[in-house]
C-alpha positions as CSV (number, residue, x, y, z in Angstrom):
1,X,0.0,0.0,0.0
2,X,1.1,4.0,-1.4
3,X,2.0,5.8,1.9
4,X,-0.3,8.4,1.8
5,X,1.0,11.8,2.9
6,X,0.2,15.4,3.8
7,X,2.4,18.2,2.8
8,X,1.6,21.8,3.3
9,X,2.3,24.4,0.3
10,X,2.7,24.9,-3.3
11,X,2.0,22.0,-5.4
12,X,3.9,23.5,-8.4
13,X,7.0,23.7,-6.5
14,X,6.6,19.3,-5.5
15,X,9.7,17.4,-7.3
16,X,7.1,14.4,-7.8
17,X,5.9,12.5,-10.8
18,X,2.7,13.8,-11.5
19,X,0.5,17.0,-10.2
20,X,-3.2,16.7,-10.1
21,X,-4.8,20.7,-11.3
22,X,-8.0,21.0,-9.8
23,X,-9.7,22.3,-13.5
24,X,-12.5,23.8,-14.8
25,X,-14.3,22.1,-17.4
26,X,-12.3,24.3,-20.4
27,X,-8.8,22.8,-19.0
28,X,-7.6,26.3,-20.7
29,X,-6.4,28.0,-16.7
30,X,-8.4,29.8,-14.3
31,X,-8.1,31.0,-10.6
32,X,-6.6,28.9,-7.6
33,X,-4.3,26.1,-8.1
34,X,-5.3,25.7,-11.8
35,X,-4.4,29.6,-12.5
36,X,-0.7,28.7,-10.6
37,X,-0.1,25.2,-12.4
38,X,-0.4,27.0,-15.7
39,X,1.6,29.9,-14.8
40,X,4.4,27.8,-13.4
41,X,4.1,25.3,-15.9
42,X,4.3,27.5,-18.8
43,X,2.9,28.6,-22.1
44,X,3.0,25.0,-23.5
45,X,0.6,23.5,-21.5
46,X,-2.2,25.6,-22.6
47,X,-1.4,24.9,-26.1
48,X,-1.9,21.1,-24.9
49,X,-4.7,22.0,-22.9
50,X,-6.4,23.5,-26.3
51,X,-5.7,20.3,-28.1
52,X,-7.7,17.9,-25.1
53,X,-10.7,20.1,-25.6
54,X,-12.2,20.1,-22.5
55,X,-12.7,17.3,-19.9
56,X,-16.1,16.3,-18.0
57,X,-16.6,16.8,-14.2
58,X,-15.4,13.8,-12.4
59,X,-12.7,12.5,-15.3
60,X,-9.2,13.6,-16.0
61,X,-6.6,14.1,-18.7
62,X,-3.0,14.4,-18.6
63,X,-0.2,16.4,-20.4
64,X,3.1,16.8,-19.9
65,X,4.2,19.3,-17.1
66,X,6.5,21.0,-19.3
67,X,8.6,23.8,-16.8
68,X,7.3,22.4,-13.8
69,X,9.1,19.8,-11.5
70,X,6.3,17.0,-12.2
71,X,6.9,15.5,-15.3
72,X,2.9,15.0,-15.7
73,X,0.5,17.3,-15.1
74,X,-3.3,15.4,-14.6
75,X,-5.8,17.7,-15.0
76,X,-9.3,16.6,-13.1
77,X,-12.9,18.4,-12.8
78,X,-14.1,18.5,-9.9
79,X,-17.9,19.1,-9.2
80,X,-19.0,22.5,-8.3
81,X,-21.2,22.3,-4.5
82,X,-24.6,22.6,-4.9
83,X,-26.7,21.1,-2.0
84,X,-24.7,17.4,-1.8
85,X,-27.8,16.0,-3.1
86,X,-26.6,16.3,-6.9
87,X,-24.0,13.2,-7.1
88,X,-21.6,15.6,-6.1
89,X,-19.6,13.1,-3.5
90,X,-19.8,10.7,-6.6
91,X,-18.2,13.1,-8.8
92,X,-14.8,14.2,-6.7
93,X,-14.5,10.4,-6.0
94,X,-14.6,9.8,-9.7
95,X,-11.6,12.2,-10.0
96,X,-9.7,10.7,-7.6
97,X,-10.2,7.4,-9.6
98,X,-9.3,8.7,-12.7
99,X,-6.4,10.3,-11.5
100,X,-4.9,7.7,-9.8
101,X,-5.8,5.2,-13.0
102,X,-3.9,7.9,-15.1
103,X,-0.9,7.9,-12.7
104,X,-0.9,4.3,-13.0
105,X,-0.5,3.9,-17.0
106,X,2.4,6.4,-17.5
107,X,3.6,4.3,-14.2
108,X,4.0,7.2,-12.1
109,X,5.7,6.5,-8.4
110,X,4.3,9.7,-6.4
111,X,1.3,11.6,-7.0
112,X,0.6,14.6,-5.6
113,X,-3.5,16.1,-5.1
114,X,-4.7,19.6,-4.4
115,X,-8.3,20.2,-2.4
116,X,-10.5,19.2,-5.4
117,X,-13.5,21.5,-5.6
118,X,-13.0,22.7,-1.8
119,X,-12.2,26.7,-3.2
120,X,-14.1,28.3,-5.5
121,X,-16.6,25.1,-6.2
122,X,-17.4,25.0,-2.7
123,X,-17.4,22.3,-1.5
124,X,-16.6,21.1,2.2
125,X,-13.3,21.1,2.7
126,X,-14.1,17.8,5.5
127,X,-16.4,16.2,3.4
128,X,-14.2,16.8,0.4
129,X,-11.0,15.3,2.0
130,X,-12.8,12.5,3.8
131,X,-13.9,11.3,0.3
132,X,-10.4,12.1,-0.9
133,X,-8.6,10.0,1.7
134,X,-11.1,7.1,1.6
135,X,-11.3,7.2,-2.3
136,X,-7.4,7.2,-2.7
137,X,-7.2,3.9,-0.3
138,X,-9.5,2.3,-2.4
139,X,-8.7,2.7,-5.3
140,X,-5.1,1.6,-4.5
141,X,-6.0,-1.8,-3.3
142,X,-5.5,-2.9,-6.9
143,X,-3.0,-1.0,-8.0
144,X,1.0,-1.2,-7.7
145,X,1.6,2.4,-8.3
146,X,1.8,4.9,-7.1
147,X,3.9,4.9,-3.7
148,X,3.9,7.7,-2.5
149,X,0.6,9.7,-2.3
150,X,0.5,13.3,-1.0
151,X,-2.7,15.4,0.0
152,X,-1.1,19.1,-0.6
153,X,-3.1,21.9,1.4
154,X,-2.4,25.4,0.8
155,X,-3.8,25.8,4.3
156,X,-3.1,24.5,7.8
157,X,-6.6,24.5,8.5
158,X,-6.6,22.1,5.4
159,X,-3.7,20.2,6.3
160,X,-5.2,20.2,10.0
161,X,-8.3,18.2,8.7
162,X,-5.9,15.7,6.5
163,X,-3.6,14.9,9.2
164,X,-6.8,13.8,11.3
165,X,-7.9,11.8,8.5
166,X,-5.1,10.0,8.1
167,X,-4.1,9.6,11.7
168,X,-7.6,8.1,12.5
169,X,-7.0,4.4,11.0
């Protein structure tokens, strides 16, 4: 089983194999951790992004990572919060899942995730990690890679609710 780790900070500064950029549905940049991954990445991967056209909430697609230290970049869609009655736990699973089966094909070793959907989509940042965490151990079960999972919080308040998580098994 992946250690699965938390790590407070900038995900585009993480010398890991693979980033996941919490998208919107355009992949083409936007606020938050998807604004910084294309900045930091470079102009390249939004001429990459262009070719993907698009991706659907609760799948992923991956590029390159171009200037950043990640050699991939997996871009995922998370759902936006509505009222939790909308399949929206569903959804950010389904990210996690295809990130982690993307990481898997290009055999990537460590994977690192921001707080899908927890800024600007709204929603919970507990719910949202609880799903994360249990999603992630799951999902690895049948997997051998990757081995090293890290749950990157900009926040300690995030971080705080992650290392809770992952202390209480």
């Amino acid at each position: 089983m992946a250690d699965l780790l938390v790590w407070q900070g900038d995900i585009t500064t993480l010398n890991v194999d693979a980033i996941v950029n919490a998208a919107n549905n355009s992949l083409l940049g936007g606020g938050g951790v998807d604004g910084a991954i294309h900045k930091a990445a470079g102009p390249q991967l939004l001429e990459e992004c262009r070719r993907l056209q698009g991706c659907p909430t609760g799948e992923a697609k991956i590029t390159p990572g171009y200037r950043l230290p990640a050699r991939w970049v997996i871009h995922t869609v998370g759902p936006v919060w509505q009222d939790g009655a909308r399949n929206e736990a569903e959804l950010l699973a389904g990210c996690y899942r295809h990130c982690l089966a993307l990481a898997d094909e290009v055999g990537a070793r460590t994977i690192a995730f921001p707080c899908i959907s927890t800024g600007v989509f709204g929603f919970p940042a507990q719910q949202a990690a609880g799903i994360a965490v249990q999603t992630v151990r799951q999902s690895l079960e049948g997997q051998s890679s990757p081995d090293k999972v890290y749950f990157v919080c900009f926040s300690q308040e995030d971080a705080d609710i992650y290392h809770s998580l992952l202390r209480s098994d």
